[in-house]
Structure formats: C-alpha cells, structure tokens
C-alpha positions as CSV (number, residue, x, y, z in Angstrom):
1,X,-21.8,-138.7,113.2
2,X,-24.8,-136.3,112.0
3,X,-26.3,-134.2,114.9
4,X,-30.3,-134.4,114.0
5,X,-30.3,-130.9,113.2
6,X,-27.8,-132.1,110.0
7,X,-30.1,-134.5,108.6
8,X,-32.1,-132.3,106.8
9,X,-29.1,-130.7,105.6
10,X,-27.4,-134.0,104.5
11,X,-30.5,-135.2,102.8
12,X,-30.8,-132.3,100.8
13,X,-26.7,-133.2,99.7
14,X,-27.9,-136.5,98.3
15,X,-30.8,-135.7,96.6
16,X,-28.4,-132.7,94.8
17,X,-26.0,-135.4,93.7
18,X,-28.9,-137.8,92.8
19,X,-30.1,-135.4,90.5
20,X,-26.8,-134.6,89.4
21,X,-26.3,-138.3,87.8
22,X,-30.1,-138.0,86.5
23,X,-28.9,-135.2,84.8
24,X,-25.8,-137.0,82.9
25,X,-28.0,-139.9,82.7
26,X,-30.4,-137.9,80.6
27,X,-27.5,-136.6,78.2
28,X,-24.6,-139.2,78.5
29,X,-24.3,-140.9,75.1
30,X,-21.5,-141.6,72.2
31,X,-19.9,-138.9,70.8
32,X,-19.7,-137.2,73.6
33,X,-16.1,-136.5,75.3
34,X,-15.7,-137.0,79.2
35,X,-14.6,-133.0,79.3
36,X,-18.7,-132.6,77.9
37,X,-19.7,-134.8,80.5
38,X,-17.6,-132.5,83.4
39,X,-19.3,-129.3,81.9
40,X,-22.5,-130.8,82.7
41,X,-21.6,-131.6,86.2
42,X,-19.9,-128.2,86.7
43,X,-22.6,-125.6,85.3
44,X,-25.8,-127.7,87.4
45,X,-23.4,-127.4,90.1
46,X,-22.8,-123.8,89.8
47,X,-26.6,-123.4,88.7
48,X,-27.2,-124.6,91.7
49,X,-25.2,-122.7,94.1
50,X,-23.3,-125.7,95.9
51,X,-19.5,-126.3,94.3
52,X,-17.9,-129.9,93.3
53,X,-15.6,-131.6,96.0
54,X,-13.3,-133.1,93.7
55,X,-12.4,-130.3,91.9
56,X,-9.0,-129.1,93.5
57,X,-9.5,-132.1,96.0
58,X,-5.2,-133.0,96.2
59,X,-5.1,-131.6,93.0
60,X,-7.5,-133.3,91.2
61,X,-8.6,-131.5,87.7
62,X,-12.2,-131.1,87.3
63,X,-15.4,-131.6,88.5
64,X,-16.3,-135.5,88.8
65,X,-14.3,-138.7,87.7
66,X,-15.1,-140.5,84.5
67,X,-14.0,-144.3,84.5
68,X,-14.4,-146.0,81.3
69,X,-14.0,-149.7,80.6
70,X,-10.9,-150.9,82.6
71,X,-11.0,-147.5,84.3
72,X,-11.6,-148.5,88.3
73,X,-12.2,-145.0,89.9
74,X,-11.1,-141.7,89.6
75,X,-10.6,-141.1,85.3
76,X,-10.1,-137.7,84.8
77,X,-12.2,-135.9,82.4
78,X,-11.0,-134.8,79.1
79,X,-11.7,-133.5,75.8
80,X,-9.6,-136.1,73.8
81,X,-11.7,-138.7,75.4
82,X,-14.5,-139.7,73.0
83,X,-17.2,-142.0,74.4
84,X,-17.7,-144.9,72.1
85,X,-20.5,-147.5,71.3
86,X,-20.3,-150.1,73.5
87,X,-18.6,-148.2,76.4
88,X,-19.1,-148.7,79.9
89,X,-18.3,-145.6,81.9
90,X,-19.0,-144.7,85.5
91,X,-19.5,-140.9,86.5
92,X,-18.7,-140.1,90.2
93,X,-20.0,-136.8,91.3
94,X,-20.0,-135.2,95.0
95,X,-21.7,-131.9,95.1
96,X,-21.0,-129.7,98.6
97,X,-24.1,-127.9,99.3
98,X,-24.4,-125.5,102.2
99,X,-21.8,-127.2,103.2
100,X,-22.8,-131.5,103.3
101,X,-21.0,-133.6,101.0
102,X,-23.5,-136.1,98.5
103,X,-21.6,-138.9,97.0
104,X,-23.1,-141.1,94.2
105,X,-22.1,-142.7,91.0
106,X,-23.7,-145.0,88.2
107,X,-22.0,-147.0,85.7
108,X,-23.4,-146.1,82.3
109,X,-24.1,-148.1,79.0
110,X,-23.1,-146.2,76.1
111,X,-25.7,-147.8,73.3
112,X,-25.3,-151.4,73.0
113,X,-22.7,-153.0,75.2
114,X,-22.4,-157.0,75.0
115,X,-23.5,-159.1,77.5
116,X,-20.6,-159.3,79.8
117,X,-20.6,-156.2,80.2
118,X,-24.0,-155.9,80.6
119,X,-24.1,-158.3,83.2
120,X,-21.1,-157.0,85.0
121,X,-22.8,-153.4,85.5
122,X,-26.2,-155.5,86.3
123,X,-24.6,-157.4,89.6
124,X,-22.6,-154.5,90.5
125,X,-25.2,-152.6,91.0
126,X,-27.3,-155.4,92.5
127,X,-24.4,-155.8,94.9
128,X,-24.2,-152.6,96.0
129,X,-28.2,-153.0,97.6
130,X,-27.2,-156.2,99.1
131,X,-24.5,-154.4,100.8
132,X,-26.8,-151.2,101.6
133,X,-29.2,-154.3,103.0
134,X,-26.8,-155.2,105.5
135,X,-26.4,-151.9,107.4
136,X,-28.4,-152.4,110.5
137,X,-27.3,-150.2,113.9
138,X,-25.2,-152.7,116.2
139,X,-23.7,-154.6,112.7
140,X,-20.4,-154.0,112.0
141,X,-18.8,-152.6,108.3
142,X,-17.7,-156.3,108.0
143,X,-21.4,-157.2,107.7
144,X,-21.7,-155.3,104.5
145,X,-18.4,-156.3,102.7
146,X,-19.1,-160.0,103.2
147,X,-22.5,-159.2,101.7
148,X,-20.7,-157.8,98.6
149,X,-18.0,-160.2,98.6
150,X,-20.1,-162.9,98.9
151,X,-22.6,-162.5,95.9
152,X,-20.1,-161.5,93.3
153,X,-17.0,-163.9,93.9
154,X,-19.3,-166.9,92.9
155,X,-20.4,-165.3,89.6
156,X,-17.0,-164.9,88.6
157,X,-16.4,-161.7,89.4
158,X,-13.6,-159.7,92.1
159,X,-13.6,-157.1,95.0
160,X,-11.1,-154.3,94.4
161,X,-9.8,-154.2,97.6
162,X,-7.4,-151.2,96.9
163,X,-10.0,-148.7,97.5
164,X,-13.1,-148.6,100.0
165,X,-16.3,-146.7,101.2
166,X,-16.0,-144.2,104.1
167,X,-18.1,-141.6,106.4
168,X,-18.8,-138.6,104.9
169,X,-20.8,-135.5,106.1
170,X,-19.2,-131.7,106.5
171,X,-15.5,-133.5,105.6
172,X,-15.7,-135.3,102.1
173,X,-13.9,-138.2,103.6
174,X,-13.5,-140.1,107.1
175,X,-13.9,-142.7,109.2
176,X,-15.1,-145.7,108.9
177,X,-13.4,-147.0,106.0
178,X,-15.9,-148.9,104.1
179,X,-14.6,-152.2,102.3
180,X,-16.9,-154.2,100.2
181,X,-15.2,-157.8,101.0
182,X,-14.7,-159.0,104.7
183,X,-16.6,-161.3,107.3
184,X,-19.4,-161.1,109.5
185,X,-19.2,-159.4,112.7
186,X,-15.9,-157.7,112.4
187,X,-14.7,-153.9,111.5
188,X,-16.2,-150.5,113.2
189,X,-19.4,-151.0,114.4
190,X,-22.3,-149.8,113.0
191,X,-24.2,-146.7,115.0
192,X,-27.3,-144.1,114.0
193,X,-26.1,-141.2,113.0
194,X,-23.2,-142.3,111.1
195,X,-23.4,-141.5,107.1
196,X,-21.0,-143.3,104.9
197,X,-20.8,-144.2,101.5
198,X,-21.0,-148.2,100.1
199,X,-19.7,-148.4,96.5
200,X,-18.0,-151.4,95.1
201,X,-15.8,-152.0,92.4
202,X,-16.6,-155.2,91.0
203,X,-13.7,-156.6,88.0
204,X,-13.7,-159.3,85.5
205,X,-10.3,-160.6,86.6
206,X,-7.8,-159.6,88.8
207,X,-9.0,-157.4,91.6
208,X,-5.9,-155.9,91.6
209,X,-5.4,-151.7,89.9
210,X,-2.0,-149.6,88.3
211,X,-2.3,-146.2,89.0
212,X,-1.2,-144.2,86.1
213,X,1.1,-141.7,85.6
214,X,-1.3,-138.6,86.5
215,X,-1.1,-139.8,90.1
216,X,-5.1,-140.7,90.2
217,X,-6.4,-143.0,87.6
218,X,-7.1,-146.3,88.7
219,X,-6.9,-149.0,86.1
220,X,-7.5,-153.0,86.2
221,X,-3.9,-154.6,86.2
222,X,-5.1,-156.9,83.5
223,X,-7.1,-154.7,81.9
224,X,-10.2,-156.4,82.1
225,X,-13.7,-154.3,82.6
226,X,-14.2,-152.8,86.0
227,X,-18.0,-151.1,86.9
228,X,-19.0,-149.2,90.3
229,X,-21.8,-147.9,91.6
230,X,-22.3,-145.7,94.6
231,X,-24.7,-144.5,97.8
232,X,-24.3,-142.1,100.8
233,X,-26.5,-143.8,103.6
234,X,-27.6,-142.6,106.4
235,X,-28.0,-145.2,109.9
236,X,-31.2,-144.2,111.5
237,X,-32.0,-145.8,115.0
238,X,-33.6,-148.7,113.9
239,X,-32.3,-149.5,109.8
240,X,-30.5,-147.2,106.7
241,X,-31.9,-144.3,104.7
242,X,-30.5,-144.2,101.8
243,X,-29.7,-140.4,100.5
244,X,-28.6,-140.1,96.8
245,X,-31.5,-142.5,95.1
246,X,-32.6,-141.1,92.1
247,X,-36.0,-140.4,90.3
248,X,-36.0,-144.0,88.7
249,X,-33.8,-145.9,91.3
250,X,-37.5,-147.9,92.8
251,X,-38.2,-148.6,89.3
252,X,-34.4,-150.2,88.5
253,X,-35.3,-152.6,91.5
254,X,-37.9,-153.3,90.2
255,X,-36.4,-154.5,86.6
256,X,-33.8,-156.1,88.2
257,X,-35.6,-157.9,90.7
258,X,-33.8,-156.8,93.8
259,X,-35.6,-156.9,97.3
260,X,-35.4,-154.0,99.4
261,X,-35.8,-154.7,102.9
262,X,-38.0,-153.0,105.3
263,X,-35.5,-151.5,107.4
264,X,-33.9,-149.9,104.3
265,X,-35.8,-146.5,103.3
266,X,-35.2,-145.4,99.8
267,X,-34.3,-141.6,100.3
268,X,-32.7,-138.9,97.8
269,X,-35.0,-138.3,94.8
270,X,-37.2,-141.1,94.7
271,X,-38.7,-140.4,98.1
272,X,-38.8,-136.6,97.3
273,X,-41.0,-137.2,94.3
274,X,-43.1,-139.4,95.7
275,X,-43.0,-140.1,99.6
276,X,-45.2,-143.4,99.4
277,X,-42.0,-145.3,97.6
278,X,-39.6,-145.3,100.7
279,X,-40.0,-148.0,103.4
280,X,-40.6,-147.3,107.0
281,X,-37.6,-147.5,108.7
282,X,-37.6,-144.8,111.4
C-alpha cells in the first residue's frame, strides 16, 4: 500500500520502465540477439542511475526476460539467440529507481508475423485493458481475471494460470497475487493505494507451461505461441492510474479500438508528454 508521499516516487518508476520498452521498441528488430536486446536495457538503466530488479533476482542472469514464440515468461537473454522474421518476442523489464519498482512488458513483432500471431499479440494486449478496466476500489482481483478470462477463452485462446500479477512498490513482488482468469466478486479486495501489476499470458493451446532446465524459462507444454503484455497500476480513491504507459500507448487504443473508461487515467509516459491524454479519475 503506497503512503501518498510514494506516489510521486512510484510514478516516476513506471514512466522509467515505460521508457525503457520505448527504447527497445525503437531498436528491436531481426538480426538482433536477445543478449543485444539486455545491453540496451542494462546501459539506459545504468544511464539512468536506477539498476534492473531481475538481474541477480534468485539468480536470474541479466537484465530483463526475453520470451520468444512459445516462450511464456522469463527467457533469458543470450547471445546465441538470434531474432528472426516473423518472431514474436515479449521483453519484461523492471527498473528500481530511488528505490520503486516499474514493471511493464510488450510483446514485439519482429517484421512480418502471420496472422495468428498477429492477432494473438492484438487481444492480448486488448485484454490486458479490459482487465486494467475492471480495477475499481471495493472490486475484488477476481473482477479483473474474469475480465481477462472472459474475452479471450471465446476467441480460442487460454489463461496461463501457472503464473499471476501481484503488488509491487519498494519490494519487487507481494501481495495480492494477481490472476488473469477467476469470477466476479471473489479474491483480495480491491483498495486505494494498492499498486499491482495485471499482465496476462494468453496461449494458442494448452494453458499449461514446462519449465526448462535453467530453472526459469517458462515454455507452452505444446509448444504453441504464447504473447504477454504488462502494467503497474496504481488504485486511486475513486478508479486506476495506470503507471508504465508509454509515449504511443493513447494512440495503440486508438488503432485498436479499445475503450478506456473514465475512471481509468492513462499515466507513465503518455500523460507526461502530454497531460490532456489521461482521464480524470482522481
């Protein structure tokens, strides 16, 4: 739970990580290996003056997780691993600045992926707003799963269930643990000054992941495509702010068609460059 002198503190968190994925955004393309793509992340980190949670987080290896194709969450970065044409790959970042976690991540095209793909990285991220849609103080996490769960499960599509959102703030992560499938009206309930993270890992098949032999990779346990994206919000007393948009994220409603709510206010980035995009939420 933020304290009010935090928010300005948190904010400034997501709007590092938002900035962060612009960044890869900006130089992400094939050819590239995922170790290039870690580089990145670690020198604007260090440019920056704020350090990269995952890195030595249990053990983990570098500076953000690269998930590529049937890759759920947490790829590690290497330099054998070439992004191709036609790859999908989600980069995870969490920045720690003066000492607030920001946690985002976007699912990547590389070039010209087919349509499946396409459209799988299209309604995840489309379900990730109807989930940030349903966070309203006195709902409950349930609320925001069954929003997930409910617009991607017709369309073909599964809720990894292995893995979840959670709270996030000074400590990288805790409570409450986030799912993105459930019912109405059950799980913790919803309160201002909680900030969590909603980020849903949407499959073509099975919902079900392998972890590999490293101990962290996350696969599809029929292979099949996997995409995720990702948002620290932040429950203000009467809707959500959320913290890591980036500089185009009004503009990828926009194409996409996706309502926004008036209790939601689009934070991070967008509302940095231009304060007359975010909604009023108080």
């Amino acid at each position: 739970m933020l304290k009010p002198h935090e928010v300005g503190q948190m904010r400034a968190a997501g709007r590092f990580a938002a900035e962060l994925l612009d960044s890869v955004e900006g130089e992400i393309r094939a050819g590239m290996t995922t170790a290039d793509v870690d580089d990145l992340v670690d020198r604007l980190t260090r440019e920056r003056g704020a350090r990269s949670a995952p890195f030595g987080y249990r053990g983990f290896p570098a500076h953000c997780c690269t998930s590529i194709n049937e890759v759920v969450c947490h790829g590690i970065p290497t330099p054998e691993r070439v992004l191709k044409e036609g790859d999908i790959v989600n980069v995870d970042v969490t920045p720690i600045v003066d000492g607030f976690h920001g946690d985002a991540s976007r699912t990547f095209a590389i070039g010209d992926v087919n349509q499946i793909a396409q459209r799988l990285v299209e309604d995840t991220y489309t379900s990730l707003w109807l989930g940030i849609a349903a966070v309203r103080p006195g709902g409950r996490v349930g609320d925001i799963g069954h929003a997930i769960q409910s617009f991607v499960e017709p369309r073909g599509y599964s809720v990894v269930r292995q893995f979840s959102g959670h709270g996030i703030g000074r400590t990288f992560h805790t409570a409450p643990a986030v799912m993105h499938y459930g019912r109405r009206g059950e799980g913790d309930a919803i309160k201002p000054g909680m900030t969590f993270t909603i980020e849903p890992m949407i499959n073509l098949g099975d919902w079900r992941c392998d972890i590999l032999g490293d101990g962290w990779t996350a696969v599809t346990v029929d292979r099949a495509l996997s995409a995720q994206f990702e948002h620290t919000v932040y429950v203000t007393q009467h809707g959500v702010e959320v913290l890591t948009a980036g500089l185009r994220e009004t503009d990828r409603l926009a194409e996409r068609a996706i309502d926004v709510p008036d209790h939601v206010r689009i934070g991070g980035l967008a509302a940095a460059a231009d304060p007359k995009v975010a909604s009023a939420a108080g």
